[in-house]
C-alpha positions in Angstrom: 0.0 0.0 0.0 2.9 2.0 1.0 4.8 1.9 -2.5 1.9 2.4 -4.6 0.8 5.3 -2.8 4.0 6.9 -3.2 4.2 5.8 -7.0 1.0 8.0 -7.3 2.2 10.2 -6.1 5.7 11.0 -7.6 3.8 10.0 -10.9 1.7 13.2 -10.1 4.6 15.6 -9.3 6.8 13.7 -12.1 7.1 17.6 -13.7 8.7 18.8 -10.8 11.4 16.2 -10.0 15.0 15.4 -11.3 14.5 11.5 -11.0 12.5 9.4 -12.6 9.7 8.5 -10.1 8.7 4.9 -11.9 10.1 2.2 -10.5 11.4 0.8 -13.9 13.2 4.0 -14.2 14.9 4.2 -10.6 18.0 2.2 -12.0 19.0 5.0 -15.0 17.9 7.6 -12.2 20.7 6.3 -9.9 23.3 6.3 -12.4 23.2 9.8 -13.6 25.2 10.8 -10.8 28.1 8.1 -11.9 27.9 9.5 -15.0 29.1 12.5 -14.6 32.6 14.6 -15.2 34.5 15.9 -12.7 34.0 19.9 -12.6 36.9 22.4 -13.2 35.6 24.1 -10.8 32.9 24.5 -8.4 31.8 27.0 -5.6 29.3 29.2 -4.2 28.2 32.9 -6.3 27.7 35.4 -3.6 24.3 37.0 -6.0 21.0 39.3 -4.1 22.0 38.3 -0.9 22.5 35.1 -0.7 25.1 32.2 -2.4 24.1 30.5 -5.1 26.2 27.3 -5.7 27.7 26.5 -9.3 29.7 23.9 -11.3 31.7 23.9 -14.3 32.3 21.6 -16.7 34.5 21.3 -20.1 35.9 24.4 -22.0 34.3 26.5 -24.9 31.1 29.2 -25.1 29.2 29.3 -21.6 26.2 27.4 -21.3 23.9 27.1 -18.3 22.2 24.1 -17.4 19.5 24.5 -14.7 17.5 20.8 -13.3 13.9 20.2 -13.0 12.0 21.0 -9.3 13.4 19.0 -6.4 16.1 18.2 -8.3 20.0 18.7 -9.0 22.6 18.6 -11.9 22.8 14.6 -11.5 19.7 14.6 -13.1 21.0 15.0 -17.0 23.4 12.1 -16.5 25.3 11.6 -19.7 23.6 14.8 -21.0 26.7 16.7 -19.0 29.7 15.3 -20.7 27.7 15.4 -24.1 27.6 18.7 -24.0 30.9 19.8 -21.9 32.7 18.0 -25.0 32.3 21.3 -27.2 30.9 23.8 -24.3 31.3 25.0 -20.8 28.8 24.0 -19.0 27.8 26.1 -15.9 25.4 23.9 -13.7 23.3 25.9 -11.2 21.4 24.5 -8.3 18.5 26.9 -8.4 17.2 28.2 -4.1 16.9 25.4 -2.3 18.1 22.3 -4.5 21.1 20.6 -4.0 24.1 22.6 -2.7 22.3 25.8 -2.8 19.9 26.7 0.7 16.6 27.7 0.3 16.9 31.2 1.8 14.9 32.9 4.0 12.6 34.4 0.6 9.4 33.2 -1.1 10.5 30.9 -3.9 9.6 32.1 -7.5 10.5 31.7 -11.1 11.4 35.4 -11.2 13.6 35.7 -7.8 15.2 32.2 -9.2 16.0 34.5 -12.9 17.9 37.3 -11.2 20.1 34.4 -9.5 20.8 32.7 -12.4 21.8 36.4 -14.0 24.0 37.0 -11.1 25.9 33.9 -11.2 26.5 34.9 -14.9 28.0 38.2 -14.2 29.8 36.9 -11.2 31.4 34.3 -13.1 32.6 37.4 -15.5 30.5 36.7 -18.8 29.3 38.8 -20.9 26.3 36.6 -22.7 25.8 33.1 -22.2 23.7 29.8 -23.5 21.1 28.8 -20.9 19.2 25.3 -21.3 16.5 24.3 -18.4 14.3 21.5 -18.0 10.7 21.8 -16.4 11.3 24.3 -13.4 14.6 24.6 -14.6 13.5 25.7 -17.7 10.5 28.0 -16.6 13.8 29.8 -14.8 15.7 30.1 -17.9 12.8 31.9 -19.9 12.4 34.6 -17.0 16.1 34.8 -17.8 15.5 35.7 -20.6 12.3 37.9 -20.4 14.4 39.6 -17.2 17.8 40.2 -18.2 17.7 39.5 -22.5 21.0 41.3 -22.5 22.7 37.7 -20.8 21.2 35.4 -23.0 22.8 34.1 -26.6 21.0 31.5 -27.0 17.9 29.9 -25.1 16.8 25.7 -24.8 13.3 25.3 -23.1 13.1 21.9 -22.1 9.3 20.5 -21.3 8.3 23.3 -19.7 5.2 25.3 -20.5 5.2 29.4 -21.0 1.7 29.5 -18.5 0.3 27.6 -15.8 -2.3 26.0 -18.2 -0.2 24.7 -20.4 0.4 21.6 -17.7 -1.8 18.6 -18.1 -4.7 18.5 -15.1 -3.8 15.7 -13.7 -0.2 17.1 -13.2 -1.5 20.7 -12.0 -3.0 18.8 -9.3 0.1 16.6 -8.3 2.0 19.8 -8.1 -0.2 21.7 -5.3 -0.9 18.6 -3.7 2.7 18.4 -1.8 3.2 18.8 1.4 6.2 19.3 3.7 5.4 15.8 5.7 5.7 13.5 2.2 9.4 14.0 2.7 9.9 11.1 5.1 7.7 8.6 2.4 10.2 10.1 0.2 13.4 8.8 1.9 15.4 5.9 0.4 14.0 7.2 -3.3 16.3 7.8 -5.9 15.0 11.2 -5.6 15.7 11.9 -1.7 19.7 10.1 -1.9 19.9 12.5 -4.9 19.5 15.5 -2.5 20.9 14.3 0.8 24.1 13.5 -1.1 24.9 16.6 -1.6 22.5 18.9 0.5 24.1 21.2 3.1 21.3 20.2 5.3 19.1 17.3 4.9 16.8 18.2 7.0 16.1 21.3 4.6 13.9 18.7 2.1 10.5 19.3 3.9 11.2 23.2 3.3 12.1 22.7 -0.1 8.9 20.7 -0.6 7.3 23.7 1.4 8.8 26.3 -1.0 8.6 24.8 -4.4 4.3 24.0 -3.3 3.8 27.9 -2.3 5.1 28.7 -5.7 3.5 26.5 -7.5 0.3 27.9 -6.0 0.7 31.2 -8.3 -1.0 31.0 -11.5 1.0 32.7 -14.4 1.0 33.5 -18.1 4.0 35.0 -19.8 2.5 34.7 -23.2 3.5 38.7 -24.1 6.8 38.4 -22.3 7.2 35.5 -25.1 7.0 37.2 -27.9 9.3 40.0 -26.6 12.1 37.5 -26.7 15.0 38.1 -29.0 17.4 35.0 -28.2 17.2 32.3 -30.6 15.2 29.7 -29.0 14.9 26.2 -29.2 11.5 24.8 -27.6 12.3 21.0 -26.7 9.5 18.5 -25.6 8.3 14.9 -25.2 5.7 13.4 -27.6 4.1 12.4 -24.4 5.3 15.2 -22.6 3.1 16.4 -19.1 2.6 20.1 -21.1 -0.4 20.2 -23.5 0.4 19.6 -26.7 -1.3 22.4 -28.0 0.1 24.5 -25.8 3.6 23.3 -27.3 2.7 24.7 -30.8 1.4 27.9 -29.3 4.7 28.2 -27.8 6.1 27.8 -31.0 3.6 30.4 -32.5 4.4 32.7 -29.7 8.1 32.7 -31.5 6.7 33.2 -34.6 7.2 29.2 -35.0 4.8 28.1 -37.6 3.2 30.8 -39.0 3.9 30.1 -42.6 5.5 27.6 -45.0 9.0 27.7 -44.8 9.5 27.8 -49.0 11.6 25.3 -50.9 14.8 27.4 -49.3 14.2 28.2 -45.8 13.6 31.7 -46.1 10.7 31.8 -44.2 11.6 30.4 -41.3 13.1 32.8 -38.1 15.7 31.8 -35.5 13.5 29.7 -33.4 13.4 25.9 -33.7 11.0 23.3 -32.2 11.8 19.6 -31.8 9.8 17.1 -30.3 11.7 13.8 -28.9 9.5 10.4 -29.7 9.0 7.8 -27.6 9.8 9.9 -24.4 7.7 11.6 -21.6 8.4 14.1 -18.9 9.9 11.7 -16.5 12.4 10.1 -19.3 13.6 13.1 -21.6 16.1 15.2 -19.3 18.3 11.8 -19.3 18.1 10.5 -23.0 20.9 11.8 -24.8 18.6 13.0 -27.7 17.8 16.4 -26.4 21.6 16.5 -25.5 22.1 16.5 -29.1 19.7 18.1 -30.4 20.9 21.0 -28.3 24.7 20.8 -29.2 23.0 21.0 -32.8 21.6 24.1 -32.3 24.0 25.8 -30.4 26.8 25.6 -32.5 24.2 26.2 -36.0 25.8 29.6 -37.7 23.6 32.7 -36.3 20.7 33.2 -38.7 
């Protein structure tokens, strides 16, 4: 009774975490952390007030890779050395995930932006790449929304542009959490993710706490959208937890879509859409496709 009641319920708040909540997936979950690269170097931004931590991997443009809800940079597995082999990655743990506290603030997609844009200028670039999945991705388009002069390039990963754009069923899952779930949660691939590197284990209920509160807020950036300048790649599952007519508005939004392309390309923009088959929510941010598909448009000339 135990076990399925927690599968039903990591099923439900499957857009929120790093791991893989399925049992058939807990295996590939625990080996993301093996899988990746040693950082260059790793340490704490001091950004707003409070110290955000960072690590770097591999040498080349900047790119920063920010996890899904609940969650940490052991959650791309492989996806890290993929794309360290041509970049430098910057992995962030966004307030209150792995290294970083939560802070004594409200937790919000907005708040989470101006960290991410600190880190940048604290780490002394001018521009950089930023790729996010899920939370980590709703973070990454504030980025870009907030502060478009630090963003070259931008990868949404399976993350909606409004609060609609989730799937019921998964809208639900995410307000239902509360603090006290945390001890059902212990010995999950999930919870050992987080107390293996967490300053304080016994900070999980309040990150629980946090990420619920803002997931309580209903938003729709929809006109921020279309404001953007970056090149943007929108990347999702064919059975992702976001509507999949809310992933070709996205597109639209970017002025994705809007007409034939012609026989030469000429009318398409900068903005590109890929959708990853035979994958979900809970199985994307650790298949290797996205990885590529990612280094792919990176390094494309500038249109």
């Amino acid at each position: 009774m135990l076990r399925r009641t927690f599968l039903s319920l990591t099923a439900a708040l499957a857009p929120l975490m790093a791991l893989p909540a399925l049992a058939q997936q807990s295996d590939q979950a625990a080996q993301g952390a093996t899988m990746l690269p040693a950082p260059s170097k790793s340490g704490y931004a001091p950004v707003n007030g409070v110290e955000v931590y960072y690590a770097i991997y591999g040498e080349g443009d900047p790119l920063v890779l920010l996890h899904g809800g609940l969650a940490n940079i052991d959650m791309f597995g492989p996806n890290v050395a993929l794309l360290a082999e041509g970049h430098q990655v910057i992995a962030i743990d966004l307030q209150g995930h792995g290294h970083t506290l939560p802070f004594d603030r409200p937790m919000s997609y907005e708040a989470m932006a101006d960290d991410v844009a600190g880190v940048i200028q604290y780490l002394g670039f001018e521009k950089a790449d930023l790729m996010g999945y899920s939370l980590g991705a709703g973070t990454a388009l504030r980025v870009a929304i907030q502060h478009p002069g630090l963003v070259d390039k931008l990868i949404v990963v399976s993350a909606p542009y409004a609060w609609a754009g989730w799937h019921d069923y998964n809208q639900q899952g995410m307000r239902s959490m509360t603090p006290d779930m945390a001890e059902g949660m212990k010995g999950t691939p999930l919870y050992e993710s987080y107390a293996a590197v967490a300053p304080d284990v016994n900070n999980f209920p309040v990150l629980i706490e946090k990420v619920t509160a803002m997931m309580m807020n209903d938003y729709d950036w929809s006109a921020e959208v279309k404001q953007i300048k970056a090149p943007t790649l929108l990347m999702f599952a064919d059975w992702d937890a976001v509507r999949t007519s809310h992933v070709a508005s996205f597109f639209e939004l970017l002025g994705g879509g809007l007409q034939d392309a012609l026989w030469d390309g000429s009318g398409m923009n900068a903005n590109r859409l890929a959708i990853i088959p035979n994958a979900t929510h809970y199985t994307i941010f650790a298949d290797t496709r996205p990885g590529e598909a990612a280094i792919a448009f990176l390094d494309a000339p500038a249109q």
